[in-house]
C-alpha positions in Angstrom: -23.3 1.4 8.2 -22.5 -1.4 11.0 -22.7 -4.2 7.8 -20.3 -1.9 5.6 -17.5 -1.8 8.9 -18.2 -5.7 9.3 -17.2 -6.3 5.6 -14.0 -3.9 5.4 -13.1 -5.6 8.9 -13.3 -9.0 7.1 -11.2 -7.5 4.1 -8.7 -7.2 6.7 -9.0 -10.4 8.1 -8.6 -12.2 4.4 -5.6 -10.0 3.6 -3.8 -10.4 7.0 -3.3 -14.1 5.6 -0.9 -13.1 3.5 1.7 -12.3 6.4 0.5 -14.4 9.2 1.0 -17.3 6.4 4.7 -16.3 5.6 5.4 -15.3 9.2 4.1 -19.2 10.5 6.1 -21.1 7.4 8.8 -19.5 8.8 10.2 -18.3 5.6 13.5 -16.2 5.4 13.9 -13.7 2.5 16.6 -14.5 0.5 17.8 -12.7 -3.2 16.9 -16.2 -4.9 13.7 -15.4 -6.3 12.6 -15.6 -10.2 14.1 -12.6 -11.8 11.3 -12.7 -14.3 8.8 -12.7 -10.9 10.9 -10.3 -9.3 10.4 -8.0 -12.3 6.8 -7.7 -12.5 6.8 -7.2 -8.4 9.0 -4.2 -9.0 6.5 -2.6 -11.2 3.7 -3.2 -9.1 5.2 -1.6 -5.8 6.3 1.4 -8.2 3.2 2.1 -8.7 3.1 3.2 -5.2 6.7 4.5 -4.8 7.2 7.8 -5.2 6.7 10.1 -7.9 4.0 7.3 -9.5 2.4 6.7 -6.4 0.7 10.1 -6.7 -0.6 9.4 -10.1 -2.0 6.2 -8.9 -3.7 8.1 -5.9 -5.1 10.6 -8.6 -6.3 7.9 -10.5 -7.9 5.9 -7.9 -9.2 9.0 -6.2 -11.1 10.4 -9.6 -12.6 6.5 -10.2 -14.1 6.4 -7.2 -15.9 9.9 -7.6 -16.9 8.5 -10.7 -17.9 5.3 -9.5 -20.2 7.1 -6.9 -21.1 9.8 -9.3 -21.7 12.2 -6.1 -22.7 15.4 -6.7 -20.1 18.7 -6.9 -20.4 19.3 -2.8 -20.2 15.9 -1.3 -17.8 14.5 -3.7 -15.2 17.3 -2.9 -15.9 16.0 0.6 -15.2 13.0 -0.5 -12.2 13.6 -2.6 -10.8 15.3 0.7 -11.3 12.5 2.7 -10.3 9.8 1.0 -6.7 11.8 0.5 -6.6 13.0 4.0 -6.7 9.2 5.4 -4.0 8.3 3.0 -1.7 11.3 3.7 -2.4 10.3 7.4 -1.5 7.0 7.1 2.5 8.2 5.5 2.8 10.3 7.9 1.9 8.1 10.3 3.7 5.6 8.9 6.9 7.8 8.9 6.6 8.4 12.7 6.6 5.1 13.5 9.0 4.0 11.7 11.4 6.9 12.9 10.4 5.3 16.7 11.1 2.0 16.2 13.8 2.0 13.3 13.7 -1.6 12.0 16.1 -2.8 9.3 14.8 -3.8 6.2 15.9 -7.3 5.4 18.1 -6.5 2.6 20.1 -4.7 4.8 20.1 -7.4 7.2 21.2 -9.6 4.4 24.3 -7.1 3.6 25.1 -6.9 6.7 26.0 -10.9 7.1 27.2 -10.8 3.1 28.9 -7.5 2.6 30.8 -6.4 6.0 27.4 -3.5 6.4 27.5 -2.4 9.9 23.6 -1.5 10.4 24.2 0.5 13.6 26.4 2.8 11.7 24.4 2.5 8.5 21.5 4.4 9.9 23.5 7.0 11.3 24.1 7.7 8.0 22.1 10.9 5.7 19.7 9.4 3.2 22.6 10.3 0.6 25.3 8.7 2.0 23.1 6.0 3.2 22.3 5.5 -0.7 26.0 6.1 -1.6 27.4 3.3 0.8 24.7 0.7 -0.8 25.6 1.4 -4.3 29.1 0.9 -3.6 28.9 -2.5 -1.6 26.5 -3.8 -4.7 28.8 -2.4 -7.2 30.6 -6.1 -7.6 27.4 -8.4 -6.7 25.9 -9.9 -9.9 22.9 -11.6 -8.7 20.6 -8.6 -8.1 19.4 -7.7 -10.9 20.1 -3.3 -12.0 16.8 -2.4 -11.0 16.0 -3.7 -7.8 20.1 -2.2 -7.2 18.5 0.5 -8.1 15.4 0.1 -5.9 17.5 -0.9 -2.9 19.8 2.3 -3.3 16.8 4.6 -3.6 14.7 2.8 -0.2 17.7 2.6 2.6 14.6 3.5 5.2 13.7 1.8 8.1 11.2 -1.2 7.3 8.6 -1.2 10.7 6.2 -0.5 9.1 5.6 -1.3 5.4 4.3 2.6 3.8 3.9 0.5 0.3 1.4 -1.8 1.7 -0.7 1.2 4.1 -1.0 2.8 0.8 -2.3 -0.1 -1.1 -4.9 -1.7 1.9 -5.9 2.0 2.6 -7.2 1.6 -1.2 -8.9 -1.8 -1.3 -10.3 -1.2 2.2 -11.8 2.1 1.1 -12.9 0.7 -2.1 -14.9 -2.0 0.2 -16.1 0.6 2.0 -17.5 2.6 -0.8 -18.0 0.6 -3.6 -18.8 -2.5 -2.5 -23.1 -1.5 -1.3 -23.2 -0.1 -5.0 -21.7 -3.5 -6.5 -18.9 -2.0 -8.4 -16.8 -6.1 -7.9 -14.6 -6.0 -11.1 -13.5 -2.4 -9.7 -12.9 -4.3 -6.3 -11.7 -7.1 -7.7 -8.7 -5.6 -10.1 -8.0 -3.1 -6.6 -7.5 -6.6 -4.3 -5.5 -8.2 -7.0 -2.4 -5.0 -7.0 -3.0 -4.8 -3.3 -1.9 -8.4 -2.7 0.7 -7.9 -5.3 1.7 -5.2 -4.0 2.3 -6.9 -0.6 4.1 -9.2 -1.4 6.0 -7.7 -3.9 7.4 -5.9 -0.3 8.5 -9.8 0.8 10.3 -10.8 -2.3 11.9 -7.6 -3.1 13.6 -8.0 0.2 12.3 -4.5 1.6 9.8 -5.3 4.6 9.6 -8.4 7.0 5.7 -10.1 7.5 5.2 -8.2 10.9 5.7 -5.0 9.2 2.9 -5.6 6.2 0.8 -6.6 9.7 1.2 -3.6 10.8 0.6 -1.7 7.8 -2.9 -3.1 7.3 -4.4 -2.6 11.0 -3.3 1.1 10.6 -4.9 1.3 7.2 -7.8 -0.7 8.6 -8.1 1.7 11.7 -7.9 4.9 9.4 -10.0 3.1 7.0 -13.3 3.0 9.5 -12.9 6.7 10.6 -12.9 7.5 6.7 -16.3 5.9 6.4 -17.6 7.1 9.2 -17.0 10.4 7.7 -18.2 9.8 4.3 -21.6 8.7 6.2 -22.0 11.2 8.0 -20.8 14.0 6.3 -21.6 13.4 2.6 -24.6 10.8 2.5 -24.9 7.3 2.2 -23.2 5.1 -0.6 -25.6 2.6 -1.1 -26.9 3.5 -4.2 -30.5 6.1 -3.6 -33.3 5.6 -5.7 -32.7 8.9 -7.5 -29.4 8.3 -8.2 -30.1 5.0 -10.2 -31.6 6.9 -12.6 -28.5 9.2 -13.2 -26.5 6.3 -13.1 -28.6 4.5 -15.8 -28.2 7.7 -18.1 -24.9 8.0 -17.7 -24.6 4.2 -18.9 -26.8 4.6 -21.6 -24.2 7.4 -23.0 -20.8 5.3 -22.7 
C-alpha cells in the first residue's frame, strides 16, 4: 500500500513540471499559437468538457473494471469510488473557484484588447456573460470559430483548472490501480491526454500555471483517499494468485 501512495505521489511530482516549468520561463499566454496545434488541443480538453466528459468518465470507469477484472461486489465498490472522487473533485473545484474568482486569461487579454471590464464581466449571468463575449469577438479574425466558440461557452472563473482535476484524478488513479498489475500501455496512452490535456488549458488561453498546480494537489489529495478506500474496502490490486488464472483465460478467449 505505502509503495502504491509513493508512486502516485511521484506521478504528481513529474506532472507538476509541466506548470512549475511555464510558470519559471515566465511565459504570457497570448492568441499566437499554431492554429493547426491549437486544433488538436481543442479536442483533447473536449473530451473532458461537458457533455463528452461523461462519456470519457464512462469509458475510463468500465476499463479499469475490466482491467482489474474484480468480481460483481467489489467492483461496484469500485465503480462508486472511483466516480465519487471525481464528482468530488468538480464540486470542489466549483467551490473554490466561486471563493477566489480568478479571471481566465483570455478575459484578461480582452480586457486590455477589447474595452472588457472584468469587474462588471463577472457580475454578469452565465448568459449574458456568454452573450457580451460573442459580441466583442464578433469582428476579431485571429481566433479561430471554434475556440470563439469554446471561449463563449467557458466565461467561468479560472482558479482552479476543473479540466486538468478531471484528467490527473484519471492518471493518478490509473497509477494507483493499474500500475502493481502492469497494465503500462493503459498508463501510458492515460499520461499522454492528461498532459495534453493540461496544456491544452495554457494555449487555449483558459487557465494560468498556478491554477493547473492547483488542480493536481487536489486530484492528488482525493486521489490517496480513493486508494485507501479501494484497499480497504474491496481488496488488494496487485494481481492474487487466483486471479491470474482468470485473467489468463480471459486472454486466451480475445
Amino acid at each position: 500500500m505505502q509503495e502504491i501512495l509513493c508512486r502516485i505521489t511521484a506521478c504528481t511530482l513529474l506532472l507538476l513540471l509541466i506548470p512549475t516549468t511555464v510558470w519559471l520561463s515566465g511565459w504570457q499566454w497570448q492568441p499566437d499559437a499554431s492554429k493547426v496545434l491549437l486544433h488538436y488541443l481543442f479536442w483533447m480538453t473536449e473530451t473532458v468538457t461537458r457533455p463528452w466528459g461523461t462519456m470519457t468518465n464512462l469509458l475510463l470507469s468500465f476499463w479499469v473494471l475490466w482491467c482489474l477484472n474484480f468480481r460483481l461486489k467489489p467492483a461496484v465498490l469500485l465503480f462508486l469510488i472511483m466516480n465519487t472522487t471525481i464528482l468530488t473533485g468538480q464540486y470542489a473545484n466549483s467551490y473554490i473557484k466561486d471563493q477566489v474568482q480568478e479571471a481566465r486569461p483570455y478575459i484578461v487579454w480582452l480586457e486590455h484588447n477589447h474595452g472588457l471590464d472584468n469587474r462588471e464581466f463577472y457580475h454578469l449571468t452565465h448568459k449574458e456573460r456568454s452573450q457580451y463575449v460573442d459580441q466583442l469577438l464578433a469582428s476579431a479574425q485571429i481566433q479561430p470559430f471554434w475556440l470563439r466558440q469554446h471561449w463563449i461557452f467557458e466565461t467561468g472563473f479560472a482558479f482552479p483548472s476543473g479540466h486538468t482535476l478531471f484528467a490527473t484524478s484519471w492518471i493518478l488513479l490509473m497509477v494507483g490501480l493499474l500500475w502493481p498489475r502492469r497494465h503500462y500501455i493503459t498508463i501510458g496512452i492515460v499520461g499522454f491526454w492528461t498532459i495534453a490535456v493540461m496544456i491544452s488549458r495554457l494555449l487555449l488561453g483558459m487557465h494560468w500555471p498556478g491554477d493547473l498546480a492547483m488542480a493536481l494537489l487536489l486530484s492528488w489529495l482525493l486521489v490517496m483517499i480513493a486508494i485507501w478506500l479501494v484497499h480497504h474496502f474491496c481488496g488488494p490490486v496487485t494481481l492474487q494468485v487466483q486471479d491470474r488464472k482468470r485473467v489468463m483465460q480471459r486472454k486466451s478467449r480475445l
